[in-house]
N, C-alpha and C positions, 0 to 999 in steps of 0.2 A: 504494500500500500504506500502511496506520496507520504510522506513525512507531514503535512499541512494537515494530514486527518490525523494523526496523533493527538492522542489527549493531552492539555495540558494539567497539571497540578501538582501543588508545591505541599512538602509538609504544613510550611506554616498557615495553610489553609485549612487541610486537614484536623489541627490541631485547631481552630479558630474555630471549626466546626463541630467539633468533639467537646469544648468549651458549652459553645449556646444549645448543644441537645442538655450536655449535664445542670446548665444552670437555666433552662429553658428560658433562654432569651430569644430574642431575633433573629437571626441567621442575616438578613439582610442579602449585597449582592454576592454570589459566591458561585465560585468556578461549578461547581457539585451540583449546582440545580440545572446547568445544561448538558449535564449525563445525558447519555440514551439510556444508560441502564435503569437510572433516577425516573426520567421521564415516563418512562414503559411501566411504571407504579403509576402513574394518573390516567393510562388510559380507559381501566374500568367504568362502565358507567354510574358505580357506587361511590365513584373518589369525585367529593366538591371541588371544584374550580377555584382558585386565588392563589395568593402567595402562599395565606399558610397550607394549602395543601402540597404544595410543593418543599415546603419545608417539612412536613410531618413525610414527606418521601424519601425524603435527604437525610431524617435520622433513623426512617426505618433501615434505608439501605447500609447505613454506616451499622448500625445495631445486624442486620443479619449477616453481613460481613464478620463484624467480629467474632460472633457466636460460631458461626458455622466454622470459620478457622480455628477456633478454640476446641470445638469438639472434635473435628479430625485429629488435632494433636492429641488430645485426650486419649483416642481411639487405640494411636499409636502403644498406650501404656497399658490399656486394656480398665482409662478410669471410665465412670461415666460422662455423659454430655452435660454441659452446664444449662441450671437449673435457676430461673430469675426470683428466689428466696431464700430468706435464713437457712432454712435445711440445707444449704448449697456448700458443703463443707469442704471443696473440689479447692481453694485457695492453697493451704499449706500442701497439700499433695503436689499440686501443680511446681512446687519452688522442692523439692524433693529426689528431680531428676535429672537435676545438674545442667537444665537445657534452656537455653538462653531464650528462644524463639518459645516455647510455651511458656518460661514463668512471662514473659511480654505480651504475648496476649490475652494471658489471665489477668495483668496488672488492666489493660486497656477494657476487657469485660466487668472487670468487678469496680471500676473505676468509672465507668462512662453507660454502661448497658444498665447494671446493676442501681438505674441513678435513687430509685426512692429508698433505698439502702445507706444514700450521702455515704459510702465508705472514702476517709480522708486518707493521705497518704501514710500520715501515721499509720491510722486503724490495720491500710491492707500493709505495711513493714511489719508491724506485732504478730500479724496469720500469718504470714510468710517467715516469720523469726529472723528478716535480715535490716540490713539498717534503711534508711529514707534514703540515701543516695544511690544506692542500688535497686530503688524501684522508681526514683527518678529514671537512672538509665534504662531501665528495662521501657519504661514509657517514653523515651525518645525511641526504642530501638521497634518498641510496637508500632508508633508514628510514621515510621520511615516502614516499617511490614506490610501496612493499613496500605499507605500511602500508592506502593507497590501494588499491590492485590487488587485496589478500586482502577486505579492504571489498566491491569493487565484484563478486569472485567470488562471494562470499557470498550478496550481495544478488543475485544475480542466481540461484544455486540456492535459496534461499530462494522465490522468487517462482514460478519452475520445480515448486515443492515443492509448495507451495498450491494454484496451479490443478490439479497433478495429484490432489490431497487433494480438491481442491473437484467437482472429476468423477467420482470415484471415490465420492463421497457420494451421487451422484444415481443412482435405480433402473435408468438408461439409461445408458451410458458414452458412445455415439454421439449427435450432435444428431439432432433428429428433425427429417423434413420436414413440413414444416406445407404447407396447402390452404387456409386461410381467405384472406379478404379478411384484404390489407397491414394495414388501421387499425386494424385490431381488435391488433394485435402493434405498434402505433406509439402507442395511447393507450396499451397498458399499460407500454411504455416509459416514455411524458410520465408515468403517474400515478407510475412507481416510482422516477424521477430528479428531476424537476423541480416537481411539483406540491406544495402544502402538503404540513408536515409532519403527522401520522406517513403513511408511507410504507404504508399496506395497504389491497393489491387482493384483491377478491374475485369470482373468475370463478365466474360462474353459467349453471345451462342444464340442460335434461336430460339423462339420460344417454346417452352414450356421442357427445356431440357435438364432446371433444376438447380438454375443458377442460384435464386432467392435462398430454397431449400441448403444450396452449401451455403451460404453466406451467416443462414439463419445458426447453422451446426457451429462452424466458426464461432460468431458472438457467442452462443451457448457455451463455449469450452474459455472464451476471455472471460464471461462474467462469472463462472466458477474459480477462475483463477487467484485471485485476490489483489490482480497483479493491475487492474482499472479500476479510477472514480469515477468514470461516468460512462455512460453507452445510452446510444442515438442509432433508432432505427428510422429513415423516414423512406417515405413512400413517395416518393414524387410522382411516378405516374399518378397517385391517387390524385395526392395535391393537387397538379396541373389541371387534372382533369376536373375537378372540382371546384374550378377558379380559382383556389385558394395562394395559387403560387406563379410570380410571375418570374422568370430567369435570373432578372438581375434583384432580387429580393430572397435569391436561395442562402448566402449568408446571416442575414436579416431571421428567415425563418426558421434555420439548426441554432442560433445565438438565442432567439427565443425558446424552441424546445428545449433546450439544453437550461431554461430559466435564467442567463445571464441578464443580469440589471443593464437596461440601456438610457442613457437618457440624451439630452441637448449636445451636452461634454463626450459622452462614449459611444461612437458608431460600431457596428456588429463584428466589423474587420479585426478592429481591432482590441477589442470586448472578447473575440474569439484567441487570437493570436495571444493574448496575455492570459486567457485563460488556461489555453490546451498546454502552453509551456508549463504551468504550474501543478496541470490536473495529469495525467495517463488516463487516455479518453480513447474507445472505439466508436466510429462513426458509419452508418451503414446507410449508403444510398442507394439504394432498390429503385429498377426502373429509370436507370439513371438517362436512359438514352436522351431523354427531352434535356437533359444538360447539356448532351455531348455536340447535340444540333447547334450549340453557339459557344465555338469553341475559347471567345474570350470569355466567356463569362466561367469555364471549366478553369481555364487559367485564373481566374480572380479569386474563383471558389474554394480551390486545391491551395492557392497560395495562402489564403489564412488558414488551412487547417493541415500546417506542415509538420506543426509536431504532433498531430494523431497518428493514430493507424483509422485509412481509410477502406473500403469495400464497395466499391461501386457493381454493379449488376447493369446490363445494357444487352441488347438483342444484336449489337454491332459494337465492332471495333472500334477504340477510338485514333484518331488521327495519329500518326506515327512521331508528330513532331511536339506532340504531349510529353513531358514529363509523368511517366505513367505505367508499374509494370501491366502486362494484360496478360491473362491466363483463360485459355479458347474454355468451356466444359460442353464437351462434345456428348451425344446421344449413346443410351447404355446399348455396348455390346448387344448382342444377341443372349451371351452367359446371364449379363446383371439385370437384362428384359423380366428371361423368365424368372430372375429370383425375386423381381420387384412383382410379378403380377402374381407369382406365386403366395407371394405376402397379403398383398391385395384382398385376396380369395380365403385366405384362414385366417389372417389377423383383423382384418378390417369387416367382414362379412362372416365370420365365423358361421353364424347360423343356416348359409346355405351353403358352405363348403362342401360338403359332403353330396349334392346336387350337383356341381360341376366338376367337368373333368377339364381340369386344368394346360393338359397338354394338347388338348383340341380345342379350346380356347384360346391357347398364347399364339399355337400356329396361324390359327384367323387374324389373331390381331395384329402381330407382326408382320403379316404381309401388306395389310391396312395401314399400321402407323408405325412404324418403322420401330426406333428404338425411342421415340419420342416420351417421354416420362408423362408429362401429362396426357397428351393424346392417347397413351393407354390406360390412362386411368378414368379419362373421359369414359372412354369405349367401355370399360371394368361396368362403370356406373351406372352404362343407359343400356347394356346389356343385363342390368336386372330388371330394369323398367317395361325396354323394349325387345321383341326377340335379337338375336344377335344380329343373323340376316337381317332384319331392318336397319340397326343402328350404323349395319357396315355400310349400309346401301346409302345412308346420309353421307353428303362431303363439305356442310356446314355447321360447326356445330348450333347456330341461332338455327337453324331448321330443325336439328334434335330437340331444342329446348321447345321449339314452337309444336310439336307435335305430340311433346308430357304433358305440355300446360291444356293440352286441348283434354286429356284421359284425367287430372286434374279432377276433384272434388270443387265446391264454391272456398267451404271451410280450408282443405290445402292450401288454395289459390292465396287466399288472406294471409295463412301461416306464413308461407313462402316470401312474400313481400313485404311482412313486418319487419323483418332485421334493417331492411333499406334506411328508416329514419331514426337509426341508432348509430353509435358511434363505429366505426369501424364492420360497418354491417353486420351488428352481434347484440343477440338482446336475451336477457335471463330468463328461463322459463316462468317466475311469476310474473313478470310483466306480461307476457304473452296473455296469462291469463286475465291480468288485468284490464289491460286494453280493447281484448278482441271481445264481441258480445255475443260469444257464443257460449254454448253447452260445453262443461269440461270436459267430458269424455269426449265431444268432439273433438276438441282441440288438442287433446291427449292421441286419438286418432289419426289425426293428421301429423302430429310432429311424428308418429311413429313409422308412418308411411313414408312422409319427406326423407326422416335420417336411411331408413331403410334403403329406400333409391337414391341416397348419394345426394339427393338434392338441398339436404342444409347437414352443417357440420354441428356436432354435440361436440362441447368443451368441461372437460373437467379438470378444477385447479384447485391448489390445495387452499380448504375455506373460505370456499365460493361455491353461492348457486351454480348448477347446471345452465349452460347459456348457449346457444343457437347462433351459427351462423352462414351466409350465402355466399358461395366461392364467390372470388373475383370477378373468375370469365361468364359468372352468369348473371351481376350487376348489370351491367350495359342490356345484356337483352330483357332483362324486369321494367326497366325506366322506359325503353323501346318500345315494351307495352303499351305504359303509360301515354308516350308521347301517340303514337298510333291510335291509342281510343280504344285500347285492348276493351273487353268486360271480364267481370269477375263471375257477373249473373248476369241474369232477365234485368234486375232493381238499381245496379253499380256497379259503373266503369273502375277501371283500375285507376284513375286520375282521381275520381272522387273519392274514395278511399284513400290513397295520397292524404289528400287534401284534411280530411275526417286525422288520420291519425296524425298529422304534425300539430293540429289545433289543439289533437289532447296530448303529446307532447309537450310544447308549450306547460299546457296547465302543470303538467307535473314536474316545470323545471322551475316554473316559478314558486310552487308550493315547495320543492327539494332542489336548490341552485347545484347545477354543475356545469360551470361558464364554457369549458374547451363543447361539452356536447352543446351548450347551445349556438355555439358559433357552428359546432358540426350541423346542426337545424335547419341553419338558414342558408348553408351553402346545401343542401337537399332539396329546401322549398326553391332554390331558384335551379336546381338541375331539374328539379318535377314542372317547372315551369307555372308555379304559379305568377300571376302580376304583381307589377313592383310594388302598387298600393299595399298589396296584403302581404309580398314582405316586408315595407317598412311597419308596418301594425306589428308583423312577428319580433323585430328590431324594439321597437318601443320596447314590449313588453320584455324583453331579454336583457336591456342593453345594462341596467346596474349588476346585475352577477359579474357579465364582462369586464365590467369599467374595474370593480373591485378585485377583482382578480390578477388585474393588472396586464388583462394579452394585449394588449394597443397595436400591438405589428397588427394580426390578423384581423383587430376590429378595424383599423385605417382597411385594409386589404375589401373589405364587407362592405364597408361605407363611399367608397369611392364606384365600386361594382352600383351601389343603390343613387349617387350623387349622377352616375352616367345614365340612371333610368328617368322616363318620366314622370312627375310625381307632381300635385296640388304644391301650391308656394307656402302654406305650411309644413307639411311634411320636408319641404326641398332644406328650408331652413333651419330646421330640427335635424337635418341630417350635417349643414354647414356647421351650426356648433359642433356637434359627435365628431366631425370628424376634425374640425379644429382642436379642440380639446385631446384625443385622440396621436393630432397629431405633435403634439405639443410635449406628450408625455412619452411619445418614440423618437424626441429628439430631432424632429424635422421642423425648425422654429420659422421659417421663412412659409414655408408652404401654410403652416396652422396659424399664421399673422393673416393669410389672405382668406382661408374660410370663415377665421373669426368675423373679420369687417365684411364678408359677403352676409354672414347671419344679422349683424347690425343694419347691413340694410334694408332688411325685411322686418326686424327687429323694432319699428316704429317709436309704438305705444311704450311708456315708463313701466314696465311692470317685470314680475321675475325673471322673465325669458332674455329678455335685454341686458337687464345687470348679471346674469349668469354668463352671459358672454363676453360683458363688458370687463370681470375680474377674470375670466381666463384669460384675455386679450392684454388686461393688466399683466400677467405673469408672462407672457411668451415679449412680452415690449420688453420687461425688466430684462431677463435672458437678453434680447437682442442690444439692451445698454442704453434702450430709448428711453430713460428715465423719467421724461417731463410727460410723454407718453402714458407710464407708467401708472406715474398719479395722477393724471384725468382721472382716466378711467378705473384705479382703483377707487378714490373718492366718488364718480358718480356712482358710481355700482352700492357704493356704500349707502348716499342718500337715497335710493331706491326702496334698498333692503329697510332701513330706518322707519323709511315712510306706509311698507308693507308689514313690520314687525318681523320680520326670521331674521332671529337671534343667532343661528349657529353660521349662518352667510354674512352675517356682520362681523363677525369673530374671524371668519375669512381673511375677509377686507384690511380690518386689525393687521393681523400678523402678514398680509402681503406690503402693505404701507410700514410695518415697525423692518421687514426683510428688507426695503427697499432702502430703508435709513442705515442698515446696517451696510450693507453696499457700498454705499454713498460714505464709510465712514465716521456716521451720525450715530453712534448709539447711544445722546440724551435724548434723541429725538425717537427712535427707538422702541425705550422706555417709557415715551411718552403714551407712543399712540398702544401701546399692551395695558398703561394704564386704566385703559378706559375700557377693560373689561372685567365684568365684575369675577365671574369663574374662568380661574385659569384651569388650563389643558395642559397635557406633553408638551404640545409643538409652542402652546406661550412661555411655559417655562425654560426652553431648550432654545429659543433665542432671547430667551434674557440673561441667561447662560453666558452667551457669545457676546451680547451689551457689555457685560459685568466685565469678561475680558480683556473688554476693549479701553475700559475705564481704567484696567490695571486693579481691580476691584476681584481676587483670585477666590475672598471666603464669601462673598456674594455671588459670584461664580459657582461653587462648588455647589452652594446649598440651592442652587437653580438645579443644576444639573441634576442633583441627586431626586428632586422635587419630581421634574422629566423620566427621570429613569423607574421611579416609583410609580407613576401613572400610568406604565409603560407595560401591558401584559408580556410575562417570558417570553412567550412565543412570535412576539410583535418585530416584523422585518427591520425596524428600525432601532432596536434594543441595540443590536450591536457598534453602532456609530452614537448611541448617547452615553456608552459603557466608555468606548474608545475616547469620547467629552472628558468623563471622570476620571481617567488614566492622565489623560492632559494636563487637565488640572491640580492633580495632587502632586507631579512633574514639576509643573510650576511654583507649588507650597513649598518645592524642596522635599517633599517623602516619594521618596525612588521606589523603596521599594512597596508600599502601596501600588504605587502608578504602576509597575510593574504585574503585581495581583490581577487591575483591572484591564490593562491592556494585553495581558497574553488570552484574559477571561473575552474581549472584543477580536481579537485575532482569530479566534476559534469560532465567536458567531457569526465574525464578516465571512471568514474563510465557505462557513457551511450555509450561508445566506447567498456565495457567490456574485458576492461586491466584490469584485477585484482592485477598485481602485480601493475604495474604503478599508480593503486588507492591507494592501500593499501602505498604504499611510501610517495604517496602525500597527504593522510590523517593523517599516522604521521609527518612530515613538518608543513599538518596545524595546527595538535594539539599542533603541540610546538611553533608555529607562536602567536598561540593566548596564549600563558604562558608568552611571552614573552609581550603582551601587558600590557598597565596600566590597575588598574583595574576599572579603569572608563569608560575605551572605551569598554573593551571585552566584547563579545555581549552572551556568554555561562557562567554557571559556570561553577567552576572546576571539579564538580563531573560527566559535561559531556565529559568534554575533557579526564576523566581517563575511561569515558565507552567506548567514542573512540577509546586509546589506545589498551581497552583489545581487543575489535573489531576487529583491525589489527593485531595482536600478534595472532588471532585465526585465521585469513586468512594465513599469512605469515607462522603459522606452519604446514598450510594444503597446501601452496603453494610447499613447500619448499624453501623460499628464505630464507636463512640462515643469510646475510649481513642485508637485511631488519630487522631481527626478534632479531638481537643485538641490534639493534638503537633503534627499540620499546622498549627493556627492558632497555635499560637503561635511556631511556626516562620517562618511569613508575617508577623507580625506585628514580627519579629527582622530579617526581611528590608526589611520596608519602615521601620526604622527607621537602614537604612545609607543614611541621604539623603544623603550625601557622597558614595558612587556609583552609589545611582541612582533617580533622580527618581521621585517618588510620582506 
């Protein structure tokens, strides 16, 4: 695993922590409440929400920790397990066997676990018959045990965590069994391990010979490994095909899946390029060919993702003056035919194995579809549907599919085109049942029918419903229905059911939010072609999940698709804000300054609609440095909201006019305008923080910060840059190694938040927090704090942060000037 996922945690934490369980005080902020291990104790849904339950988590787990190591050792002597009461007479035994490591963490159980006992150091030196100084030591030597032990659990769910993240990313949860020749899966090992750098393959071939299928076995065997943080499968043909993706936005859309923060300051190139140096990432682009068609944009694409390992899939070669190895994967021999359909036939079909005779089958279909992987699994399929002779007699498969759908049930019919307006063409067995208004055993009927003929796939994952889904190649011809005017019956076309299930969709996204499906929604309601009026209605009603969620690439991508249709001049202007706003928060300041004032000019009348565009328009001005801009239109936007009463849009206003004084260098003015709100927030105390600062004002400063940071839920994306505030600050008080506590504690949430700048800032802060310590305390040497540094200086010059990237070097430059400890 990268070093950047290592836990961090200092004794003196530990000990700070073991402090406020035994004298049940506060815990406040502390490395140990962003365990994964910690954390995995809240998710029941019997555990209350807050801080203190996160602290009643942080002494259970410190409490089973020690217990549980105390009784192994016990085990060892043949004592019993410790016992949380007086009858617990396990003390003096424990100091009996000459053994450093048990009488330590018997001192730390009878000391810290045992708390309603209050046994004092004195009390456990008298049970143990040795003096007070030797059960001091044994409680640093427990400390530093502890210490070790919550480290190595961590690390070890941590790694548990990932690979189950990194499988769960791939469209297949299960490894698939591959049929090719060994080498062809042993070169593309050698080219993605060992061979020159940059690491990207690209399998080629025609279709359906199983290119995906190796790509998919690959990833499966990296994200077991332990050896990547992250993995990216995208599907571009889907994308493309789905509007959702246009060539020169395929950086843009892997920098979002991949969830890197982008904003005004970080474009995707280079959000990517700083990330993948830091992270060991596999990137899988399937159906690559629609990239390969514009061979600069493969160039542009490839070139930020030079230190991954890549996997492109493609039905053609790519150009030979690519930068690119390419590995053909040709159609199975005649040998791997018959062991693929032989599988086919008992594994996949069991139940009517024993019906067919398999070598008069393969010979039919081998002379029909060669050694084609899918084509003979097509054939497999509609050879149970249809007689064989028929299915051979088909030479399209949209003619096969048009010829079930006719033998087809009403209720099948329905089954079969439900997965369409779910994510990835896959929908749980109780929603089927929910949605569809039929008889259960009907509907039981038909999935049984469907899976039986091949024609929807059953998924089973571990702890999860049963869920249904519609190959690929049989999308296009379901919608083809659609478009053609298919019927389902006599009653309903296949368009109006469409129609019917994305409405109750909708409802049940806005009753249960899940923002990526509902972006997945509306790129279906416009491939099923409904009109634009009635996707901008489906947009309204979606569009807060989205916004909150923070996808802005793909809603700009949605909105611009709805901004080109025709639509009433309210709706048109409802969509100029979204996608002003929108675009403002994917960093594209110039284009969201022009939707914004397109919405204002429709935007008439004084009323909310106006000021909510007038304070976004304020924010993208500020960004752009048009200051006087700025505050027009924050201030009108303000008298607006004043005149309507919304309080929480006025507070807005506030803190964008106190942001713009700070800018500006003005933090009395600042101060001012925060005053004139009566309930502060986070985000009011966290720039009066930065006022205080500014003032040289460091314990007004702190006590803002800390104000922020407490308002602040654990789990809240911006915890890690108000931590990384308090690290600062107490730097500046002169207490190093506090600063140090809180900034390797921000290090670790920016690192796992995937701020790359905000890490890379707060990792130089920490590396100069710990220079500044004695050298007795500092828990690194200096030769790691200068690997450190180079570390960030290689992000920051791939970030482009340029302010960052002077403090590192001068920071480096302070480092290597301590030549008395340590050699240039």
């Amino acid at each position: 695993m990268n070093n950047s996922h290592r836990p961090s945690l200092h004794e003196q934490a530990v000990e700070k922590a073991l402090d406020a369980m035994r004298s049940a005080l506060p815990l406040g902020d502390h490395p140990l409440q962003e365990f994964l291990s910690v954390q995995q104790r809240l998710i029941s849904p019997n555990v209350p929400a807050g801080d203190v339950a996160v602290q009643v988590a942080v002494f259970a787990h410190l409490s089973q920790t020690i217990t549980q190591r105390l009784d192994h050792l016990r085990q060892q002597y043949g004592a019993p397990g410790p016992v949380k009461t007086e009858r617990d007479n396990g003390l003096p035994g424990d100091f009996q066997h000459d053994n450093q490591e048990l009488e330590a963490w018997s001192v730390l159980y009878h000391r810290y676990v045992c708390i309603e006992q209050q046994h004092t150091m004195h009390h456990i030196a008298t049970q143990a018959s040795v003096d007070e100084r030797t059960i001091r030591r044994r409680q640093q030597l427990g400390i530093r045990r502890l210490t070790m032990e919550l480290l190595a659990a961590e690390g070890d769910v941590r790694q548990q965590q990932v690979r189950e993240r990194l499988q769960l990313a791939l469209p297949r949860y299960h490894v698939p069994r591959l049929f090719h020749n060994s080498t062809i899966l042993e070169t593309a090992r050698h080219i993605l391990d060992t061979a020159d750098a940059p690491h990207h393959l690209l399998l080629h071939g025609p279709p359906g010979t199983g290119k995906s299928t190796l790509a998919l076995a690959l990833a499966h065997e990296y994200a077991a490994s332990g050896n990547l943080d992250d993995l990216l499968w995208l599907d571009l043909a889907e994308w493309s095909s789905a509007g959702a993706l246009s060539l020169t936005m395929v950086p843009d859309t892997i920098a979002r899946q991949l969830n890197l923060p982008l904003d005004h300051a970080t474009d995707a190139q280079t959000a990517l390029r700083a990330y993948l140096y830091a992270h060991p990432t596999l990137i899988v682009l399937d159906g690559a060919e629609v990239l390969l068609n514009a061979a600069a944009e493969v160039v542009r694409t490839l070139g930020c993702l030079d230190s991954a390992r890549v996997i492109l899939t493609s039905r053609r070669e790519a150009p030979s003056d690519l930068w690119l190895y390419q590995l053909p994967v040709p159609e199975f021999s005649r040998e791997d035919a018959l062991a693929y359909v032989e599988y086919l036939v008992t594994h996949e079909y069991p139940g009517q194995a024993h019906t067919i005779d398999v070598f008069e089958l393969f010979d039919a279909l081998w002379d029909m579809a060669g050694g084609n992987p899918l084509a003979l699994r097509v054939l497999v399929n509609i050879s149970r549907k249809l007689p064989l002779s028929a299915a051979l007699q088909q030479t399209e498969l949209n003619r096969l599919y048009i010829d079930i759908w006719k033998q087809l049930t009403p209720d099948e019919r329905r089954v079969w085109l439900l997965p369409l307006v779910y994510p990835h063409g896959q929908v749980y067995y109780d929603e089927i049942h929910n949605v569809l208004d039929c008889d259960s055993r009907a509907v039981d009927r038909a999935l049984e029918s469907l899976v039986s003929a091949a024609l929807l796939s059953v998924h089973h994952q571990p702890d999860q419903p049963l869920s249904y889904s519609v190959q690929p190649i049989v999308v296009t011809v379901l919608i083809e229905f659609a478009q053609q005017g298919a019927h389902i019956d006599a009653d309903e076309s296949v368009s109006v059911f469409f129609q019917r299930l994305l409405q109750r969709r909708i409802e049940q996204l806005i009753a249960q939010p899940f923002p990526e499906d509902a972006l997945t929604t509306l790129r279906v309601a416009r491939k099923l072609g409904l009109h634009a009026e009635d996707i901008w209605q489906c947009a309204v009603q979606l569009t807060s999940q989205i916004t909150t969620a923070g996808l802005w690439q793909p809603w700009v991508d949605e909105l611009k698709l709805l901004h080109a249709s025709p639509l009433p001049s309210h709706a048109a202007a409802w969509v100029n804000h979204q996608l002003g706003t929108a675009l403002r928060w994917a960093g594209q300041l110039e284009e969201a300054h022009t939707f914004l004032a397109q919405a204002l000019v429709t935007y008439q009348n004084l009323n909310e609609n106006r000021a909510d565009s007038l304070i976004e328009l304020a924010v993208v001005s500020r960004y752009l440095g048009q200051w006087e801009e700025t505050h027009d239109n924050a201030t009108a936007a303000l008298e607006i909201y004043r005149r309507v009463g919304s309080e929480s849009r006025i507070e807005r206003c506030l803190h964008e006019l106190a942001q713009l004084a700070l800018d500006a260098r003005n933090p009395e003015e600042a101060l001012t305008w925060l005053s004139r709100q009566t309930n502060w927030s986070a985000r009011t105390w966290s720039i009066a923080s930065q006022a205080y600062l500014l003032l040289d004002q460091p314990e007004d400063a702190l006590d803002a910060a800390q104000r922020a940071s407490r308002l602040l839920p654990v789990q809240h994306p911006g915890r890690g840059r108000a931590i990384a505030t308090l690290g600062q600050i107490f730097d500046t008080l002169g207490h190093a190694d506090t600063a140090v506590e809180y900034l390797a504690q921000a290090v670790e949430l920016l690192d796992r938040a995937k701020d790359t700048l905000g890490y890379a800032r707060a990792s130089n802060n920490l590396a100069v927090a710990y220079l500044k310590q004695r050298d007795s305390v500092r828990l690194i040497p200096l030769k790691e704090i200068e690997q450190r540094l180079e570390r960030v200086q290689y992000i920051q010059q791939h970030i482009g942060d340029e302010v960052g990237l002077a403090v590192t070097r001068t920071n480096l430059e302070w480092l290597a000037s301590l030549s008395n400890h340590f050699p240039s």
